[in-house]
C-alpha positions in Angstrom: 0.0 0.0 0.0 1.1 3.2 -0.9 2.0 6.1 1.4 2.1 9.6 0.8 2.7 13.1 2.4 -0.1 14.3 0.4 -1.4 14.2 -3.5 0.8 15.5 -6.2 -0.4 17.3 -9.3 2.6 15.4 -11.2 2.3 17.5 -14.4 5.5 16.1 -15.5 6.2 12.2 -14.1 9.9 11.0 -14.4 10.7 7.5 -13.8 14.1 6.1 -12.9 14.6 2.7 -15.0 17.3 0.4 -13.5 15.0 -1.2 -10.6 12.1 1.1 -10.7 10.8 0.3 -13.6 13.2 -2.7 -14.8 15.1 -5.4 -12.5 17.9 -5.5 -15.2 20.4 -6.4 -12.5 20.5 -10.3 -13.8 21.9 -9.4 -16.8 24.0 -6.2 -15.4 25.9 -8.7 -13.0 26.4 -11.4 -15.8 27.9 -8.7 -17.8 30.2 -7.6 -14.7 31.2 -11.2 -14.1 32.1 -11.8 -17.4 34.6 -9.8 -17.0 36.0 -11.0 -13.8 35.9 -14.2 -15.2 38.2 -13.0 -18.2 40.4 -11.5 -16.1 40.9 -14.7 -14.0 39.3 -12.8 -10.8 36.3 -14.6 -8.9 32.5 -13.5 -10.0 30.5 -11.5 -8.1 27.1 -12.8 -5.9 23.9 -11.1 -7.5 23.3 -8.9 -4.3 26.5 -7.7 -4.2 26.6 -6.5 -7.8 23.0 -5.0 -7.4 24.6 -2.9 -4.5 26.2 -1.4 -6.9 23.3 -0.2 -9.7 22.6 3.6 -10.3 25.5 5.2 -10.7 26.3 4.5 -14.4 27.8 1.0 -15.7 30.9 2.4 -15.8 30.8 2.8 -11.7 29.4 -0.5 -11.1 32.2 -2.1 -13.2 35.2 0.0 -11.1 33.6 -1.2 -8.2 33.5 -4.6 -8.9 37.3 -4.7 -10.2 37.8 -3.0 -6.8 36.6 -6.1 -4.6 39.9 -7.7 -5.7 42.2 -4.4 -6.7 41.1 -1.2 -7.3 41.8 -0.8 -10.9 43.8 1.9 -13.0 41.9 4.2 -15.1 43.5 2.4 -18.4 42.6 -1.1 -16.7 39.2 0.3 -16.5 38.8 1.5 -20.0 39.5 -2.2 -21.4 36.8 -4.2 -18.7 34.9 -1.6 -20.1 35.0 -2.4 -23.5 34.5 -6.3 -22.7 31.5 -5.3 -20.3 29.8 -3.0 -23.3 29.7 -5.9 -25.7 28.4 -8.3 -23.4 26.1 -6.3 -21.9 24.8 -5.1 -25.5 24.9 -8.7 -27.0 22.5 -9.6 -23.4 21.1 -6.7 -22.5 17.8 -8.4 -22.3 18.4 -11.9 -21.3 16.7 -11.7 -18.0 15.8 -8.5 -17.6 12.4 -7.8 -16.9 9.3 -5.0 -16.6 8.2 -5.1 -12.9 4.4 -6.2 -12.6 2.3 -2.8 -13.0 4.8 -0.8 -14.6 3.9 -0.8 -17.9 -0.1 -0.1 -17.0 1.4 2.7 -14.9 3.1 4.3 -17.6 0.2 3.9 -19.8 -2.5 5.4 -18.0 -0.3 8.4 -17.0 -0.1 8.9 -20.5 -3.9 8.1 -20.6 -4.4 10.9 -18.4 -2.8 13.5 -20.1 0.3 14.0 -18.3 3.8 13.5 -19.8 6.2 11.2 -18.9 10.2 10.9 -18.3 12.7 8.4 -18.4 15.6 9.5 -16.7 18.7 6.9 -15.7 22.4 7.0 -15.3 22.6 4.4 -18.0 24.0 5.0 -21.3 21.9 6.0 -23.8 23.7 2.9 -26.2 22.0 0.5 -23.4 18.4 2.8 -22.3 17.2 3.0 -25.4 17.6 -0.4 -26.7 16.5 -1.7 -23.6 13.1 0.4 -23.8 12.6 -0.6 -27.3 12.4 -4.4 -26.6 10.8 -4.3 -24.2 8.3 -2.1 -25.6 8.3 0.6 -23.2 9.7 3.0 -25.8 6.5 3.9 -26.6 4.9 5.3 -23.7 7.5 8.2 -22.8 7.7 11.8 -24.1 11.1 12.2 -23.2 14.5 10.1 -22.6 17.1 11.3 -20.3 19.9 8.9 -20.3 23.2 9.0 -18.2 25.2 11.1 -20.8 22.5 12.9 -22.5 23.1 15.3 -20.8 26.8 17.2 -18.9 26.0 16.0 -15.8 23.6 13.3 -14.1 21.8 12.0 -10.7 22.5 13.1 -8.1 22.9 16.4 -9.5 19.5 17.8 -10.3 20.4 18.8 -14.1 18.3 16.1 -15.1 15.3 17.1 -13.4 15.4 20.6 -14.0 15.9 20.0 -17.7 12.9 17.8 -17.7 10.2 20.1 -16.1 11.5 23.2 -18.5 11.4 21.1 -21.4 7.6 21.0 -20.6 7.7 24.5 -19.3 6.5 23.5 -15.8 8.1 24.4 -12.2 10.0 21.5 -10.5 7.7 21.6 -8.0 4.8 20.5 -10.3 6.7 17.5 -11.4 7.4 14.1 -9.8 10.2 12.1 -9.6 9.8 8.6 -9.1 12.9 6.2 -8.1 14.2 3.2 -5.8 17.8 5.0 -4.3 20.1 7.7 -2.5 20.7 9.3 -6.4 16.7 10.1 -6.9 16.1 11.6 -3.4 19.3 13.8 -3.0 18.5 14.7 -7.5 14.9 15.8 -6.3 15.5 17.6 -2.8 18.4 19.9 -5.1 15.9 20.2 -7.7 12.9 21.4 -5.6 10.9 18.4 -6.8 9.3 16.1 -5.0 9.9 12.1 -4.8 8.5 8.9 -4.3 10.7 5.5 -4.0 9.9 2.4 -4.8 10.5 0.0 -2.2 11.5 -3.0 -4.2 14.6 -1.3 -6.2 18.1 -1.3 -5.7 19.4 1.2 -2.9 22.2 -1.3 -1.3 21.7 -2.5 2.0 20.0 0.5 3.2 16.3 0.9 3.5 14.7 3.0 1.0 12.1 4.5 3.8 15.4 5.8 5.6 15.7 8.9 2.2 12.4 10.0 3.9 10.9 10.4 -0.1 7.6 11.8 -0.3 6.0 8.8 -1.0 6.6 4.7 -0.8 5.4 2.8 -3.4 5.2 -1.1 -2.8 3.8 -1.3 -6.5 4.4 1.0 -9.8 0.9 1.1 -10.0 0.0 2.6 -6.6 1.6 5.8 -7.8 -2.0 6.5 -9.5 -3.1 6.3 -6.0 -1.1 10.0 -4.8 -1.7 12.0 -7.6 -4.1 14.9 -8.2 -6.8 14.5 -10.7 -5.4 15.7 -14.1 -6.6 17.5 -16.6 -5.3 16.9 -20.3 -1.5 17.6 -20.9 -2.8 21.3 -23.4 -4.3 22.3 -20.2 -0.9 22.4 -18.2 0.7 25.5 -17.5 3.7 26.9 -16.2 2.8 26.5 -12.2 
């Protein structure tokens, strides 16, 4: 059951996507122990790699080198390369739309209000991953990790989304599962609800004090105003 510090008029809804809106983290942590493997270094258990997610693959891969030796810079440009090809050749080989997600997205859109994707992953790996799994579709916009200069926690992201649709941060909603979407909202004056089910480490997601808790994607119908249709939004 959902709970909330109040209803949100959510002109503008932005969705995180690695475990808010997809557990890719199977195929994340086969792609991160493939290349342990090749370097002759001992793979990785699934909840440690998913401690791991939201800060761009590129993160997760240093910090997995670093459970045996923090790596070099030039040591991490090569795993890269081996983790971009395997990830891109699996991207979807487990990975999978959470129940209610997709009917969440599509009755936002149903209700007039526009809606964000907006991740630290790569664009080479969001948009690909939306595509087949056919959540393209329902967004208006796609934010990925180097889309643009700077990404979650910083609120660029955030504030770029709600002037792209010439509303106030405050009339937006950013929904996620970590640290990266709370301390992205509270810079960017917008308000947030987390997902409880998502990937924030060992540390319980009801400890960022969001604005809302969401047990299911779909209860976030449940906290928002009634809207009227998207021509009808203005600048608030």
């Amino acid at each position: 059951m959902a709970t909330a510090s109040r209803a949100f008029p959510a002109r503008v809804v932005l969705l995180d996507l690695d475990g808010t809106l997809v557990d890719t983290a199977p195929d994340l942590a086969a792609a991160a122990n493939h290349v342990l493997r090749k370097l002759g270094r001992e793979p990785a258990a699934m909840p440690v790699i998913r401690g791991f997610i939201g800060n761009g693959v590129r993160e997760l891969v240093r910090r997995a080198l670093s459970l045996t030796r923090v790596p070099t810079e030039a040591e991490l440009d090569d795993a890269m390369v081996d983790f971009g090809a395997y990830y891109a050749a699996h991207l979807t080989d487990h990975s999978r739309v959470y129940p209610g997600a997709a009917e969440t997205l599509k009755r936002l859109k149903d209700q007039g209000r526009h809606v964000v994707c907006i991740t630290n992953k790569a664009g080479a790996f969001t948009e690909p991953l939306l595509d087949t799994l056919g959540l393209r579709p329902h967004f208006d916009l796609v934010l990925s990790g180097d889309s643009l200069p700077r990404k979650k926690p910083d609120p660029l992201p955030l504030t770029h989304a709600a002037a792209y649709f010439d509303v106030s941060p405050a009339a937006a909603l950013l929904v996620g599962d970590s640290r990266n979407d709370t301390e992205a909202a509270r810079a960017a004056g917008m308000p947030v609800a987390c997902v409880t089910y998502g990937y924030n480490g060992d540390e319980p997601v009801a400890a960022l004090r969001p604005d809302a808790l969401l047990d299911n994607l779909l209860e976030l119908l449940d906290i928002l105003e009634h809207a009227p249709q998207a021509r009808d939004f203005g600048k608030v």
